[in-house]
N, C-alpha and C positions, 0 to 999 in steps of 0.2 A: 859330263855324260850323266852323271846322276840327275842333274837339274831335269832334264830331256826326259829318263825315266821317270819322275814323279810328274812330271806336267803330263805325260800318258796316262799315268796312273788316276789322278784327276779327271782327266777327260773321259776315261772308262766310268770312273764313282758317279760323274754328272748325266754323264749317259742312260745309267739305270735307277739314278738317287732319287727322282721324282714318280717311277713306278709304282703304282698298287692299285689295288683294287678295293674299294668300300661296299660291304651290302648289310643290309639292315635284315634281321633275321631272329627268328621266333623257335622255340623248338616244342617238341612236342612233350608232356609231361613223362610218356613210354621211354622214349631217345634220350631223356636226363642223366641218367647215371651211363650209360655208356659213352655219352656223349665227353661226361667229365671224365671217365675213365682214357678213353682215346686222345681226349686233348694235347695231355702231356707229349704223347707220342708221336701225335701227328707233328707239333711242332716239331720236334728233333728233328724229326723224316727231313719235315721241309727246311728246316735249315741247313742241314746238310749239302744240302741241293741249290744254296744260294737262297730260300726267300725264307720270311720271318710272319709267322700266325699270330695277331691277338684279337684278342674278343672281351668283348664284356656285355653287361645283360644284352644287348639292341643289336651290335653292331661287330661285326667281321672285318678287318682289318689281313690283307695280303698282301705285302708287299717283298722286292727284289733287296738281298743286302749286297752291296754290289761289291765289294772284292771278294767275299765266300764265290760270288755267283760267278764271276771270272775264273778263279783258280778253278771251280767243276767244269765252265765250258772251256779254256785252254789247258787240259790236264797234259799234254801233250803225249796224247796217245797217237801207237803208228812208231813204225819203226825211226830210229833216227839217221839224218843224213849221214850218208858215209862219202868221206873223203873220195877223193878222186889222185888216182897216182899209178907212175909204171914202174919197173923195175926193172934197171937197164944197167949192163956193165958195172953190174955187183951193189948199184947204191939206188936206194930210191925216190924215185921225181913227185912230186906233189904239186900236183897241178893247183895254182891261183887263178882268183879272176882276172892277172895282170898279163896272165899267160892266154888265157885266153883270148882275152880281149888283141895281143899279137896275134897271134892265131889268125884270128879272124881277117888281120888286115889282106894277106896272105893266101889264105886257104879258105875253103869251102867249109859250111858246117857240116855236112857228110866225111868232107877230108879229117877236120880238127878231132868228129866224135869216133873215130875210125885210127884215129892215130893216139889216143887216150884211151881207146877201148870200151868206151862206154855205149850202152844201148840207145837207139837214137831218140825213142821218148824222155828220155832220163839227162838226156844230154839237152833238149829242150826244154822241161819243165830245170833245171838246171841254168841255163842260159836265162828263161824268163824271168828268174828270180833275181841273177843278177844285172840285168838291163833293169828289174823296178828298185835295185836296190841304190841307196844314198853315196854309195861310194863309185857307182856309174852313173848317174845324173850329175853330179859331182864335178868328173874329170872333165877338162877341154878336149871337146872333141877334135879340133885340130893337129893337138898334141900326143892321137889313140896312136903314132909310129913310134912315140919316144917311150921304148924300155922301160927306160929308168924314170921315168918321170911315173908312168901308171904303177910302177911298181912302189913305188914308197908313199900314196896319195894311202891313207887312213881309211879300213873300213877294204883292204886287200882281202878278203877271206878265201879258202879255199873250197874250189867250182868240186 
């Protein structure tokens, strides 16, 4: 699993590692001293935010540092997923994608998101995630009536 993690992790750094921008650039003898004053800071700014400023006499240098530039665009903002579960004769059910995926043999998606209690956008964006996710492209689809079979395949999270 980690291997898998860093070969992502790479494929992001490659993604952005050759970004930037070159421009060749003069300043004016007024803009000098505010210029050097603001440098320091601008950089921060922009690193902060994923990209990295240099310069010297001629030339301007822009570019992406791409894991800073990652962790700012996937900060993961937005609330986070909340389980899905009922509470029934004192103990409570927590729904998987293994249970779902029964469900579904069976029942309606109206029936399944009605019998979970869930709101039916919620239950679709919910559903899409797990039809694109690795552990349902995964399973034999011949095999979506056997229990136990979807239930123990790696990558079961709960819908």
């Amino acid at each position: 699993m980690k291997l898998r993690h860093k070969q992502l992790l790479r494929d992001k750094n490659d993604k952005y590692e050759k970004i930037s921008l070159r421009f060749t650039v003069s300043q004016k003898r007024e803009h000098e001293y505010a210029n050097l004053k603001n440098y320091k800071k601008m950089q921060q700014l922009l690193e902060k935010a994923g990209f990295e400023l240099s310069m010297d006499d001629t030339e301007m240098v822009l570019s992406v540092i791409p894991d800073k530039y990652e962790s700012v665009v996937n900060r993961g903002a937005g609330r986070n997923k909340k389980s899905t579960y009922t509470f029934d004769d004192g103990t409570f059910k927590m729904y998987m994608y293994s249970d779902i995926i029964s469900m579904n043999q069976s029942m309606t998606d109206r029936e399944v998101y009605e019998k979970i209690g869930m709101k039916p956008a919620t239950y679709y964006r919910h559903k899409k995630a797990m039809v694109n996710s690795a552990y349902y492209k995964g399973l034999d689809k011949e095999r979506l009536d056997d229990e136990a079979y979807i239930a123990k395949q790696p990558g079961n999270f709960t819908f």
